[in-house]
MIDOSE-1310 file (N, C-alpha, C; in nm, 2 decimals, decimal comma, always signed):
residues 274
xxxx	+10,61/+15,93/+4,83/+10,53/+15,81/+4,80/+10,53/+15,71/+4,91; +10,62/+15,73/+5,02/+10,62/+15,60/+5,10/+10,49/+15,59/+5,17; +10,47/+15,48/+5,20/+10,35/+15,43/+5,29/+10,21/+15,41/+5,18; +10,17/+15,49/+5,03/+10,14/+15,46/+4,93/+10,15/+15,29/+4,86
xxxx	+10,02/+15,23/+4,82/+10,00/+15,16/+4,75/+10,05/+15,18/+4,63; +10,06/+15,07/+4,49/+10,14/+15,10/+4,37/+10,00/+15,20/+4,31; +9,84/+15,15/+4,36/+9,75/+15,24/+4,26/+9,74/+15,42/+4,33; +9,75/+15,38/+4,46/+9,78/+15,53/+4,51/+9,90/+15,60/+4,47
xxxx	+10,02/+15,58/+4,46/+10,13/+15,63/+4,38/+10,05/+15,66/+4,21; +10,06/+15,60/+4,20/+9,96/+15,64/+4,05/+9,89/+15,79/+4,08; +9,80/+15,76/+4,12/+9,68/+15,89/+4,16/+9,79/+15,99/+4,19; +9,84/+15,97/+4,25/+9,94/+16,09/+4,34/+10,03/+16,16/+4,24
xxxx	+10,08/+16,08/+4,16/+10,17/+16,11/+4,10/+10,11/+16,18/+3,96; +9,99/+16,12/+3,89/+9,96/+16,16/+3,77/+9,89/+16,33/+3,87; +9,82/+16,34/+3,94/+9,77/+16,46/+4,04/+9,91/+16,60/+3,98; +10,00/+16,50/+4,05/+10,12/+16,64/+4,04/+10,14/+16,67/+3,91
xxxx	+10,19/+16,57/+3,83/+10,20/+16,60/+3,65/+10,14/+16,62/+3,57; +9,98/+16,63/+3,62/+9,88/+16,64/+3,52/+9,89/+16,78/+3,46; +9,93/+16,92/+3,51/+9,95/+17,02/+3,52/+10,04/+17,07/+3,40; +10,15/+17,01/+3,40/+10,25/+16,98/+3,32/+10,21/+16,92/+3,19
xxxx	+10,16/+16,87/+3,17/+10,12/+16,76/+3,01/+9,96/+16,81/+2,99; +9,98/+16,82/+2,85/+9,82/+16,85/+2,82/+9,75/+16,76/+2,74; +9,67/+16,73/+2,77/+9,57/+16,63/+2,72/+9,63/+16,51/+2,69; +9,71/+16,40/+2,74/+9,80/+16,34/+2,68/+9,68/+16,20/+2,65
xxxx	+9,58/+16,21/+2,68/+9,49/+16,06/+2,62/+9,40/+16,14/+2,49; +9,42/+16,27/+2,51/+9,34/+16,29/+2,39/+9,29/+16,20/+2,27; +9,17/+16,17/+2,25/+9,13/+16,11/+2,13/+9,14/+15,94/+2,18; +9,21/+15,91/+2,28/+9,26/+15,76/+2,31/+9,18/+15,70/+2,42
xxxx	+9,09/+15,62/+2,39/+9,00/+15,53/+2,49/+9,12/+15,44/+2,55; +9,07/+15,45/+2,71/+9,13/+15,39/+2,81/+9,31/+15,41/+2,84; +9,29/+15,53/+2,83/+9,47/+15,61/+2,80/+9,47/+15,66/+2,97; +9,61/+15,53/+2,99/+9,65/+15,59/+3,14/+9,80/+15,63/+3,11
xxxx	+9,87/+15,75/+3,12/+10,00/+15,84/+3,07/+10,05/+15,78/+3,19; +10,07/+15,72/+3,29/+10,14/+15,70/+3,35/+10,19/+15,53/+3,40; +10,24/+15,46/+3,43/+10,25/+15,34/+3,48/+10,34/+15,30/+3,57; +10,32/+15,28/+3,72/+10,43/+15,19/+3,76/+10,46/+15,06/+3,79
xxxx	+10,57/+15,04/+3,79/+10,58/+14,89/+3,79/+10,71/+14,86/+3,97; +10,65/+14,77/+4,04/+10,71/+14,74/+4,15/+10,79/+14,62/+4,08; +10,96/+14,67/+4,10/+11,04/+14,55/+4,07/+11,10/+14,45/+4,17; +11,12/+14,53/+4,33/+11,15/+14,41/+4,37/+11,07/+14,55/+4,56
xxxx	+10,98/+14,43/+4,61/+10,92/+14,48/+4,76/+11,06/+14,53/+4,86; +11,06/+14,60/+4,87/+11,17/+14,63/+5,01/+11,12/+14,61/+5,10; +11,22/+14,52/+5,22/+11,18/+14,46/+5,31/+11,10/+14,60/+5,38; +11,04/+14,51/+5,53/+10,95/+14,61/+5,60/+11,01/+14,56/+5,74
xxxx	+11,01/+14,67/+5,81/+11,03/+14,62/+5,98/+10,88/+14,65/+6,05; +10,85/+14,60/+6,15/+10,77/+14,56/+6,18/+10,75/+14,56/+6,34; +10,72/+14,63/+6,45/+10,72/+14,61/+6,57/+10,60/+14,48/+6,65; +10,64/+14,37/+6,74/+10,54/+14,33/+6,78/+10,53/+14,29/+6,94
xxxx	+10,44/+14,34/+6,95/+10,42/+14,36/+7,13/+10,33/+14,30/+7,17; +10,38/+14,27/+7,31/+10,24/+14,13/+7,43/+10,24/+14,06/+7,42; +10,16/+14,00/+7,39/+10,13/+13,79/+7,44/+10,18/+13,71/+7,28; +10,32/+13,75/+7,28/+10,40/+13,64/+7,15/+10,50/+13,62/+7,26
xxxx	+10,57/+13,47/+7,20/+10,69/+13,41/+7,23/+10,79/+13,50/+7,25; +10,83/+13,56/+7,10/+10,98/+13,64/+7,10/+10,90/+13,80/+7,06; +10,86/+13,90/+7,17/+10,84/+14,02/+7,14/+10,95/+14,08/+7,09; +10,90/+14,21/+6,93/+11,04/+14,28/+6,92/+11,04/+14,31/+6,78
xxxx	+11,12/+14,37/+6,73/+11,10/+14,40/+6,60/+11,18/+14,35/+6,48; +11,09/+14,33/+6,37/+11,11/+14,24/+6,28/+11,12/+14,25/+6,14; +11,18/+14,20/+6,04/+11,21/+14,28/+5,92/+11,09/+14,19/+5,81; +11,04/+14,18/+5,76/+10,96/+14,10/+5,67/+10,99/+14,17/+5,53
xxxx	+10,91/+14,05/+5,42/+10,93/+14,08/+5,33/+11,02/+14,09/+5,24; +11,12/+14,01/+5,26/+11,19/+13,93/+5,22/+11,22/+13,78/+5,26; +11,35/+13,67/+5,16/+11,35/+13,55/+5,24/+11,41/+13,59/+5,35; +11,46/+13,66/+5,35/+11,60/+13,67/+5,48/+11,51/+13,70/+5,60
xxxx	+11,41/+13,80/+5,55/+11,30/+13,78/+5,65/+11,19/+13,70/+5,70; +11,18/+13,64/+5,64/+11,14/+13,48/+5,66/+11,01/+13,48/+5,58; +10,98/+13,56/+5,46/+10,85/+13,58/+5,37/+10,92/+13,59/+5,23; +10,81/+13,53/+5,11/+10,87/+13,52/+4,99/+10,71/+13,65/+4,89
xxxx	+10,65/+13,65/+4,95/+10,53/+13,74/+4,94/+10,55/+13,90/+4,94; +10,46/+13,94/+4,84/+10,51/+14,09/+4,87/+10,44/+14,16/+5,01; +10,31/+14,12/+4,98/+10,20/+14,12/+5,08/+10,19/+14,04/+5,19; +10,27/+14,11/+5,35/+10,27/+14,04/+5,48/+10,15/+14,07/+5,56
xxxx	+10,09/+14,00/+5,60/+9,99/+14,01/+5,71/+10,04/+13,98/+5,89; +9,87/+14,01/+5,95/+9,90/+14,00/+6,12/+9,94/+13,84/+6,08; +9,92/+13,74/+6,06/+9,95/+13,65/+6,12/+10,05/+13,60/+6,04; +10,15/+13,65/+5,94/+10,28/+13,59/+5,89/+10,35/+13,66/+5,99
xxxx	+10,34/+13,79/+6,06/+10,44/+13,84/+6,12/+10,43/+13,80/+6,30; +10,32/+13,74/+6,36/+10,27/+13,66/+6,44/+10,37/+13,51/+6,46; +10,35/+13,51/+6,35/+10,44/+13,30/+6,29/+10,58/+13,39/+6,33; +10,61/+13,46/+6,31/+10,79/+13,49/+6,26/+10,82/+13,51/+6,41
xxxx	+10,73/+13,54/+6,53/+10,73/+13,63/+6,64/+10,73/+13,51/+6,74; +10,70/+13,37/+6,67/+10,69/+13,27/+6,77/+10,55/+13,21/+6,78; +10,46/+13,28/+6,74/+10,31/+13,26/+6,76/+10,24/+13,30/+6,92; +10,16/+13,32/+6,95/+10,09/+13,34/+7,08/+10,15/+13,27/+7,15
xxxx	+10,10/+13,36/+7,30/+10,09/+13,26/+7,42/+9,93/+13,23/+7,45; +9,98/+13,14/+7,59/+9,78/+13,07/+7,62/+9,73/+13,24/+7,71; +9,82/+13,33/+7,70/+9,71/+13,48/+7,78/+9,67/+13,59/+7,67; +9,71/+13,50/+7,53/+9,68/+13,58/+7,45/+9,53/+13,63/+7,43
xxxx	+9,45/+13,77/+7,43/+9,36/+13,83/+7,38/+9,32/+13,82/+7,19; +9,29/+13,70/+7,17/+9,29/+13,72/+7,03/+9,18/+13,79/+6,97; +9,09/+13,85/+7,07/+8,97/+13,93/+7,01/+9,01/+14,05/+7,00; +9,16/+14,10/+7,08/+9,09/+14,28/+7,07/+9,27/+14,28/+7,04
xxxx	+9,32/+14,21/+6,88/+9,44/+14,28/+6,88/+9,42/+14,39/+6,81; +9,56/+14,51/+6,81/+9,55/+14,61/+6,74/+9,61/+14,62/+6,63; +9,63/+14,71/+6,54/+9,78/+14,73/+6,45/+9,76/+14,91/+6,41; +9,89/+14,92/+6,51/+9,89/+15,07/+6,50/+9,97/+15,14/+6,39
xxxx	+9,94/+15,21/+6,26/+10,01/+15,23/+6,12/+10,02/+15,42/+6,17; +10,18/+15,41/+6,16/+10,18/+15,54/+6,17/+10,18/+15,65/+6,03; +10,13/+15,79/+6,06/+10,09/+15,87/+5,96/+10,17/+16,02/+5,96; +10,18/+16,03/+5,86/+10,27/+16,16/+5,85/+10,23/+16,29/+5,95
xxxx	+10,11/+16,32/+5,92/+10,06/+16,39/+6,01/+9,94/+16,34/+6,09; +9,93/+16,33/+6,19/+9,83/+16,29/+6,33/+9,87/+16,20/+6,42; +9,79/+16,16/+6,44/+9,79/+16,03/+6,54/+9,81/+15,89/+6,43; +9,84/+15,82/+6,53/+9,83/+15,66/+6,42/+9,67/+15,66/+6,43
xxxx	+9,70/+15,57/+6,26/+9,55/+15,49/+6,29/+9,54/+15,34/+6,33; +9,43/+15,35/+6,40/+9,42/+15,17/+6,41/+9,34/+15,04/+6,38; +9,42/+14,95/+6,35/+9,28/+14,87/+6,26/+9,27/+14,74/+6,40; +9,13/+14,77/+6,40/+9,11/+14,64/+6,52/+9,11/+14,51/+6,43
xxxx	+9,15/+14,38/+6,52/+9,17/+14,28/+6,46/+9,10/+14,17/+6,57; +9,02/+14,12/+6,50/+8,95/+13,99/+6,59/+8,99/+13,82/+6,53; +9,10/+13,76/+6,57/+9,13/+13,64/+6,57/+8,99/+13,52/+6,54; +8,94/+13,54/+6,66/+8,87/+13,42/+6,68/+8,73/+13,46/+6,57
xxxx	+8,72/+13,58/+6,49/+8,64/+13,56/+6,38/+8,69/+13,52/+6,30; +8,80/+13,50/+6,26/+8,89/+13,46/+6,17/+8,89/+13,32/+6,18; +8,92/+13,29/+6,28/+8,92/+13,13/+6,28/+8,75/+13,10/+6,28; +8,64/+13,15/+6,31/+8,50/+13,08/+6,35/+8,43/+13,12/+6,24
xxxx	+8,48/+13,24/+6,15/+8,39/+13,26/+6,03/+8,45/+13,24/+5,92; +8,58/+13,24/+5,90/+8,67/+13,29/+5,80/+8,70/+13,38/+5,73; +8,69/+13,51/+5,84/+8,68/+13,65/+5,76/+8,81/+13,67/+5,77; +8,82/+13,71/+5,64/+9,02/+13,72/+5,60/+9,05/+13,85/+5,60
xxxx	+8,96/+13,97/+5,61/+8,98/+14,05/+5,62/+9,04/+14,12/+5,73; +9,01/+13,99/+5,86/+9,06/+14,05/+5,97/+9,25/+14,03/+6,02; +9,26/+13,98/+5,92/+9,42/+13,96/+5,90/+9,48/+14,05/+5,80; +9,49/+14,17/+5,88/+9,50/+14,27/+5,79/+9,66/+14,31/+5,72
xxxx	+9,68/+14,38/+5,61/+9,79/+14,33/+5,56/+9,91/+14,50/+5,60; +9,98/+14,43/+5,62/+10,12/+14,56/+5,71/+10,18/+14,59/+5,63; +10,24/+14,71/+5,68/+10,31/+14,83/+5,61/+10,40/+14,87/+5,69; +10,50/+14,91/+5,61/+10,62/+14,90/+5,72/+10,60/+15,03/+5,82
xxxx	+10,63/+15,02/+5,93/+10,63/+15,05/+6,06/+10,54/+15,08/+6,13; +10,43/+14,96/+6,10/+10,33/+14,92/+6,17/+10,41/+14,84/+6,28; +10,30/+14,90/+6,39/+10,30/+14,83/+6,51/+10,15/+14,69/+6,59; +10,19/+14,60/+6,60/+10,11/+14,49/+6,61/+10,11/+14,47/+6,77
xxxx	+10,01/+14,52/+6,84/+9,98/+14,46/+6,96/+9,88/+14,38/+7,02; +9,95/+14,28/+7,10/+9,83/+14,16/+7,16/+9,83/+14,17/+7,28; +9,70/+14,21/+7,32/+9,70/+14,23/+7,46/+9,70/+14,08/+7,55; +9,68/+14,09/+7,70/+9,65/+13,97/+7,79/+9,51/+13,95/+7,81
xxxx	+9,47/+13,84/+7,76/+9,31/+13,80/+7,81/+9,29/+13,85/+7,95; +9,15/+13,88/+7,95/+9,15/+13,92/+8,13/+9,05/+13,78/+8,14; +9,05/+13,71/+8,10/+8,91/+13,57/+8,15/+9,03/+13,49/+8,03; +9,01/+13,33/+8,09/+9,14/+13,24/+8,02/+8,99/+13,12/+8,04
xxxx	+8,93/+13,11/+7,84/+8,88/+12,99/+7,88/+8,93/+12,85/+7,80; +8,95/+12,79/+7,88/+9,00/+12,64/+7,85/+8,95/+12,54/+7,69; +8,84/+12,60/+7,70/+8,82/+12,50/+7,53/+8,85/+12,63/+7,44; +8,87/+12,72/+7,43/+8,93/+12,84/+7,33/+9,07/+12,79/+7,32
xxxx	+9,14/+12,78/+7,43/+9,28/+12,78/+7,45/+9,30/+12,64/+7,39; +9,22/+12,51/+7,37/+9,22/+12,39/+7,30/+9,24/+12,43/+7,13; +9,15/+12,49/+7,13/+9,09/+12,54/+6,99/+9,21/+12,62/+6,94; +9,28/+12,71/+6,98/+9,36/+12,82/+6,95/+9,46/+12,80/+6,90
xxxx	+9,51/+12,63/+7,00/+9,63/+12,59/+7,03/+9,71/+12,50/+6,86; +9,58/+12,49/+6,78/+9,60/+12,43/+6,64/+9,62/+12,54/+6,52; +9,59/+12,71/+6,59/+9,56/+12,77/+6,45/+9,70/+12,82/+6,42; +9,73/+12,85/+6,29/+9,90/+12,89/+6,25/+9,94/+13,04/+6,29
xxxx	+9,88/+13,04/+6,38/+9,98/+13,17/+6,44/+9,96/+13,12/+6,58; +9,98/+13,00/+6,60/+10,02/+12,95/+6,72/+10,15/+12,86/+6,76; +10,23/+12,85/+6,86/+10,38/+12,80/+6,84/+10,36/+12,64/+6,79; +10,46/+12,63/+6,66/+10,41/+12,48/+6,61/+10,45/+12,39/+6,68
xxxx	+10,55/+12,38/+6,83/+10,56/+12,28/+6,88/+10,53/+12,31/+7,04; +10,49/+12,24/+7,13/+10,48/+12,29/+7,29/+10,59/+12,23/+7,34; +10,65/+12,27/+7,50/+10,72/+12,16/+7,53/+10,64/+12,15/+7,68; +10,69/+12,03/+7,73/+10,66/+11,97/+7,84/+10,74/+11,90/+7,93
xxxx	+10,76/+11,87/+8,04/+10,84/+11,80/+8,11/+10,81/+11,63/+8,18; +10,83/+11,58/+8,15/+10,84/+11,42/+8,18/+10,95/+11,37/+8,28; +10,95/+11,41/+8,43/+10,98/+11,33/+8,47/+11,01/+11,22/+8,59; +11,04/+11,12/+8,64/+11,08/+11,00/+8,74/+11,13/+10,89/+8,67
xxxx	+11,06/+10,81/+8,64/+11,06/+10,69/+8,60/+11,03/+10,64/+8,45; +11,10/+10,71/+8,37/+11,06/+10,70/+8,23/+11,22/+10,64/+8,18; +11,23/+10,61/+8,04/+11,36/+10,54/+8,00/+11,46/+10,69/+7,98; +11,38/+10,81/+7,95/+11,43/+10,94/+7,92/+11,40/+11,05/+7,97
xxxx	+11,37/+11,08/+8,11/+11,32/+11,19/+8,16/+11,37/+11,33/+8,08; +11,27/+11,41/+8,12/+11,35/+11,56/+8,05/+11,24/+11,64/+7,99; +11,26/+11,72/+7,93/+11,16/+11,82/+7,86/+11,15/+11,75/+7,68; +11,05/+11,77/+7,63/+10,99/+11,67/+7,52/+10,94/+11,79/+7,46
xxxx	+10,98/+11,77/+7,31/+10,87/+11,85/+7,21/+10,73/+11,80/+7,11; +10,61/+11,82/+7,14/+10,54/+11,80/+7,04/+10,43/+11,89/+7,00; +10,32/+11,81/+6,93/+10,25/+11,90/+6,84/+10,16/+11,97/+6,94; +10,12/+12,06/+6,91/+9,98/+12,12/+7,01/+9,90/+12,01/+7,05
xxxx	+9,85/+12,01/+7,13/+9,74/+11,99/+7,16/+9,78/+11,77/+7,21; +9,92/+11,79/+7,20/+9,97/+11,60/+7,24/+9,87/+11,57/+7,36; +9,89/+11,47/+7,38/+9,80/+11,39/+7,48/+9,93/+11,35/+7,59; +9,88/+11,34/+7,72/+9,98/+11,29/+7,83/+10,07/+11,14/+7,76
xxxx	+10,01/+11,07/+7,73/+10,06/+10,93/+7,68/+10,11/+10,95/+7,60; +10,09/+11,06/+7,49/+10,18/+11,08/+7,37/+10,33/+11,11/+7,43; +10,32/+11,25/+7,58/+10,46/+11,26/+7,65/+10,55/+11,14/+7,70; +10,48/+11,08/+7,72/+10,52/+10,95/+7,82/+10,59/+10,87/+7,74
xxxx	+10,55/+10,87/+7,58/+10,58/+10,75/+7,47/+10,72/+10,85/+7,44; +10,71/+10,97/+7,45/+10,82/+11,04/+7,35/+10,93/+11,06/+7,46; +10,90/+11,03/+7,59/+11,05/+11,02/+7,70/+11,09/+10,87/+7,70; +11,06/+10,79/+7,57/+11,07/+10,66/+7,69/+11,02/+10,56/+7,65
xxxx	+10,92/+10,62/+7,73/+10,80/+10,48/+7,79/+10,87/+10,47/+7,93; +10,74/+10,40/+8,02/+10,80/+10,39/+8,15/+10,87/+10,28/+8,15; +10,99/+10,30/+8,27/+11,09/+10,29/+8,31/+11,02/+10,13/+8,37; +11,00/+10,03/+8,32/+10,90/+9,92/+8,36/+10,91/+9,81/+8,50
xxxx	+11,08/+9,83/+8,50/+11,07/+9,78/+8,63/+11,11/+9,84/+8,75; +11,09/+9,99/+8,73/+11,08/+10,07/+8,84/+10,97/+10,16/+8,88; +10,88/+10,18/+8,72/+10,84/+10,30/+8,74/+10,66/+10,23/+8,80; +10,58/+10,33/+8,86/+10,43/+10,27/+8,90/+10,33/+10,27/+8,81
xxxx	+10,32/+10,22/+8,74/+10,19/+10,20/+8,63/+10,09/+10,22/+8,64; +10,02/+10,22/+8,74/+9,89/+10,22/+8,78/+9,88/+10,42/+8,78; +9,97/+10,48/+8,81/+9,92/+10,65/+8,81/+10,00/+10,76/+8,83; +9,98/+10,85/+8,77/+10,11/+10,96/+8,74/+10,02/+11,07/+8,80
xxxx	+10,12/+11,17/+8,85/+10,09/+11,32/+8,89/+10,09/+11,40/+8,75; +10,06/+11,51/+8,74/+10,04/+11,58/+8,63/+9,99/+11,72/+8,72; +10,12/+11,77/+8,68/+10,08/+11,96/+8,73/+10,06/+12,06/+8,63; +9,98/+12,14/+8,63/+9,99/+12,24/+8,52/+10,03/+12,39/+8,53
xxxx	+10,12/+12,47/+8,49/+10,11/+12,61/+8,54/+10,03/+12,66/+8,44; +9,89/+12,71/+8,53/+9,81/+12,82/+8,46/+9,83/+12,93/+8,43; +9,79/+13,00/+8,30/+9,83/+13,15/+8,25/+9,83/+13,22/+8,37; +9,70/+13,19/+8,46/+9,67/+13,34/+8,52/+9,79/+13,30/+8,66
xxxx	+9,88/+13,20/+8,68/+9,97/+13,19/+8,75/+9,96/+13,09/+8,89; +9,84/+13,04/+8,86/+9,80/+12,89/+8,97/+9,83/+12,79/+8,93; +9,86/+12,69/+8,99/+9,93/+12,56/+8,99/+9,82/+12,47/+8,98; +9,77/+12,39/+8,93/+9,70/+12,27/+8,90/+9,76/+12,12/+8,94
xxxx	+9,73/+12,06/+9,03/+9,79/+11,95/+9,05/+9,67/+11,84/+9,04; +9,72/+11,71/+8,96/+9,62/+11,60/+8,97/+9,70/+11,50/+8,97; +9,62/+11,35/+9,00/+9,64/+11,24/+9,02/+9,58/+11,21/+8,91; +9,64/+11,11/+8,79/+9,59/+11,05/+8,73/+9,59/+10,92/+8,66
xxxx	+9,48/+10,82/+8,67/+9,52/+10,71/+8,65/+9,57/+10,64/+8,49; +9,67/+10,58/+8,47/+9,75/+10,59/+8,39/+9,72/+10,46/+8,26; +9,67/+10,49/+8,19/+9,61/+10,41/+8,05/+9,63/+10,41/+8,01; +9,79/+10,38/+7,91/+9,87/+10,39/+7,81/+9,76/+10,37/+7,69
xxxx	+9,65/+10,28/+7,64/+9,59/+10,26/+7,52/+9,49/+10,33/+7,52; +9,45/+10,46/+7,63/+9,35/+10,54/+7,60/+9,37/+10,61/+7,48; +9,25/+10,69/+7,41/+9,21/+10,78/+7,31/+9,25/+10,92/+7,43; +9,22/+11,03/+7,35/+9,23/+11,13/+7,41/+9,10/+11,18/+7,54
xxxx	+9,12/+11,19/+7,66/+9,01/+11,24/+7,74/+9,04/+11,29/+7,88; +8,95/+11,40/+7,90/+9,01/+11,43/+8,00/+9,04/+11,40/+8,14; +8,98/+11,29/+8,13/+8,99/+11,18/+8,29/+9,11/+11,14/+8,31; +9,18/+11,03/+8,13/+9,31/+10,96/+8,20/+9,40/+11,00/+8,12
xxxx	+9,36/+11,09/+8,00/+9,46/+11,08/+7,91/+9,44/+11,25/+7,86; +9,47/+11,40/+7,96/+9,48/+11,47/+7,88/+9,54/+11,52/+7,79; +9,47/+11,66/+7,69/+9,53/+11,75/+7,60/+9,63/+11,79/+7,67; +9,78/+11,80/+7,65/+9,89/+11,91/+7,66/+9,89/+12,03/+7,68
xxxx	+9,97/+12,17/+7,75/+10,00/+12,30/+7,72/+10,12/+12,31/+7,78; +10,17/+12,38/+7,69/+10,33/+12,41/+7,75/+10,34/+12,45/+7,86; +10,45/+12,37/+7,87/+10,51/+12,36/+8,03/+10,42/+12,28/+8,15; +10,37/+12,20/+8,08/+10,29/+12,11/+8,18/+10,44/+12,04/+8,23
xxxx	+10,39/+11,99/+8,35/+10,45/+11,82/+8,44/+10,42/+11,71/+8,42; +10,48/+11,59/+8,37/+10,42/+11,45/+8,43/+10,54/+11,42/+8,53; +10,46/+11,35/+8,65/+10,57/+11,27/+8,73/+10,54/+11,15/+8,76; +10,65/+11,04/+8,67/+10,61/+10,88/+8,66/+10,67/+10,86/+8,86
xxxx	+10,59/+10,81/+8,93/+10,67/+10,80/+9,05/+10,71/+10,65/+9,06; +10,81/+10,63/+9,16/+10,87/+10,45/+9,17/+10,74/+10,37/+9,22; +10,74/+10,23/+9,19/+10,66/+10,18/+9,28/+10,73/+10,10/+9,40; +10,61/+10,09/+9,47/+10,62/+10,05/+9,61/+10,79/+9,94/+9,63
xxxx	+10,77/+9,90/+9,52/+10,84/+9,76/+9,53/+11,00/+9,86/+9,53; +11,00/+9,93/+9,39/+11,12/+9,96/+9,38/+11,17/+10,06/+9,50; +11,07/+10,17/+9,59/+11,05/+10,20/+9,69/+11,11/+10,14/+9,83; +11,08/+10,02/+9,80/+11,19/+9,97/+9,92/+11,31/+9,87/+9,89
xxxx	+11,34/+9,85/+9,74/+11,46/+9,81/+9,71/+11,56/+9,91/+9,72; +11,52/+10,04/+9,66/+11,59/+10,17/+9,68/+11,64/+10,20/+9,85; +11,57/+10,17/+9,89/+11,57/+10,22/+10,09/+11,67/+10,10/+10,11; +11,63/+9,97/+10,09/+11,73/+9,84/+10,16/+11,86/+9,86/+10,08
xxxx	+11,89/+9,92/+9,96/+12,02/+9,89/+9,89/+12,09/+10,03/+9,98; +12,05/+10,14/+9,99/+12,08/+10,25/+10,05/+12,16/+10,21/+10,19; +12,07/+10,10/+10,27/+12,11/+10,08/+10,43/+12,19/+9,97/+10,38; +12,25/+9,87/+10,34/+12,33/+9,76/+10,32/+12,45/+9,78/+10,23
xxxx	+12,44/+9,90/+10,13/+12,52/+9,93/+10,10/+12,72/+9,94/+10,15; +12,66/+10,03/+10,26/+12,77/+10,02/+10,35/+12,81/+9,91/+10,46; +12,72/+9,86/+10,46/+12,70/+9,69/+10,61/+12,82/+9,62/+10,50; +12,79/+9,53/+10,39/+12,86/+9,45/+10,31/+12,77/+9,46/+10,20
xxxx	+12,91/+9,45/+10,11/+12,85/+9,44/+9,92/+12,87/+9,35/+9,92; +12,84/+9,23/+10,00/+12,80/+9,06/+9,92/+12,62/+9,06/+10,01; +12,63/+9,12/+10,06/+12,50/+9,08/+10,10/+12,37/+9,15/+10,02; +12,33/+9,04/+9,94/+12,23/+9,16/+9,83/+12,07/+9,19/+9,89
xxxx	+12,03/+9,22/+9,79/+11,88/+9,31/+9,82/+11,80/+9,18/+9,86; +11,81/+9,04/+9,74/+11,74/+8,94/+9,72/+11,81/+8,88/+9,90; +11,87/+8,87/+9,94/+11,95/+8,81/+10,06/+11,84/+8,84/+10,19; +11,83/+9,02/+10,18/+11,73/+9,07/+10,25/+11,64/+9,05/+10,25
xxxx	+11,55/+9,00/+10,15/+11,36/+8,95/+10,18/+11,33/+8,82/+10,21; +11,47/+8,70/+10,20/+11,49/+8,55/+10,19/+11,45/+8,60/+10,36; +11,56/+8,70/+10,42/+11,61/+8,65/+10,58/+11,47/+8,72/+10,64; +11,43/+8,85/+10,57/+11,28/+8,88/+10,66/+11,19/+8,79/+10,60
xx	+11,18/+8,69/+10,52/+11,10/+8,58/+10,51/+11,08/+8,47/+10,60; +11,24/+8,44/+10,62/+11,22/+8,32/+10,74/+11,20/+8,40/+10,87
């Protein structure tokens, strides 16, 4: 019976015994001689391959397995795997169910009809030692990868790196789709009397493996846009740089340092003043 449904076990089962027992509904409308009852799901392992966080195999179907459902689908075992990455193919995943005798079969799976129509059927539901593959996009477009970045089989938090001149430089976690100023707020806030207010660098590493570098000018009370205030993806850069000023207080404390420590920074602009 493994790999059988509870109503296909039925069929299957009444098939072999029917042979054995004679007429047992005789005379009796709606007489089914057989019944089974599922008392508790045995977990299911699960293989999952390509564009997830943590590729690899996985036990569902239980809590321990991180499901309280008897019935797991592509995207509970997607969630458990880490969720996609931004090279994920979510039009042409597969799920390969193996069969006693032949080849596997395969059920194609299209994401993004799922998300644009709401067809649920394309979240098809696994059986243990199904295999779930997500291929690499060969084309990476930018408002999909916006759009993607909110659906639940995507990682619920990104991280990013924030840093120069912030109160907390360092890598930051938030929601999909944060805004630069949201990073800026969650290292910090700039570093106010060092850092340059007026504009920050912002690098991006693209899926397909090019570097994105911008200048951008820096609005802390913008709304979301893509001029001064963009959308997030993991593993972006911000870099708050010093300004000018602290720029050459840093350089004068560096050279006077060792001359004499009573002679301060403020001592130095008094004497290049007169």
């Amino acid at each position: 019976l493994e790999g059988l449904t509870i109503a296909e076990a039925v069929d299957e089962l009444t098939n072999r015994y029917s042979p054995f027992i004679n007429n047992p509904c005789l005379g009796v409308q709606s007489c089914q001689f057989l019944t089974l009852q599922l008392l508790q799901p045995r977990p299911m392992r699960v293989n999952i391959t390509g564009e997830v966080n943590r590729p690899g195999v996985y036990v569902v179907g239980n809590p321990a397995g991180g499901f309280n459902s008897q019935l797991q689908t592509v995207t509970s075992a997607i969630q458990l795997a880490g969720g996609i990455t931004q090279l994920a193919d979510v039009r042409n995943i597969s799920v390969y169910r193996p069969q006693h005798v032949g080849d596997d079969v395969v059920f194609p799976v299209n994401f993004w009809t799922l998300l644009q129509e709401g067809a649920l059927e394309q979240d098809v539901v696994l059986r243990d030692g199904d295999r779930i593959a997500i291929p690499t996009a060969s084309v990476i477009d930018n408002t999909e990868i916006t759009q993607l970045a909110t659906a639940n089989f995507s990682p619920v938090t990104i991280q990013v790196n924030v840093v120069g001149e912030v109160d907390a430089p360092g890598i930051v976690e938030l929601p999909p789709n944060a805004s630069m100023n949201q990073a800026i707020l969650a290292a910090g806030g700039l570093d106010k009397p060092r850092a340059r207010g007026s504009k920050v660098e912002f690098i991006r590493l693209n899926p397909d493996g090019t570097v994105t570098k911008r200048t951008i000018p820096l609005e802390l009370e913008d709304s979301l846009n893509e001029d001064t205030n963009p959308a997030l993806r993991s593993n972006d850069i911000i870099i708050v740089r010093r300004s000018s000023v602290t720029r050459i207080s840093d350089y004068l404390g560096a050279i006077t340092a060792p001359l004499n420590p009573l002679l301060s920074i403020g001592a130095i602009f008094r004497l290049f003043g007169n």
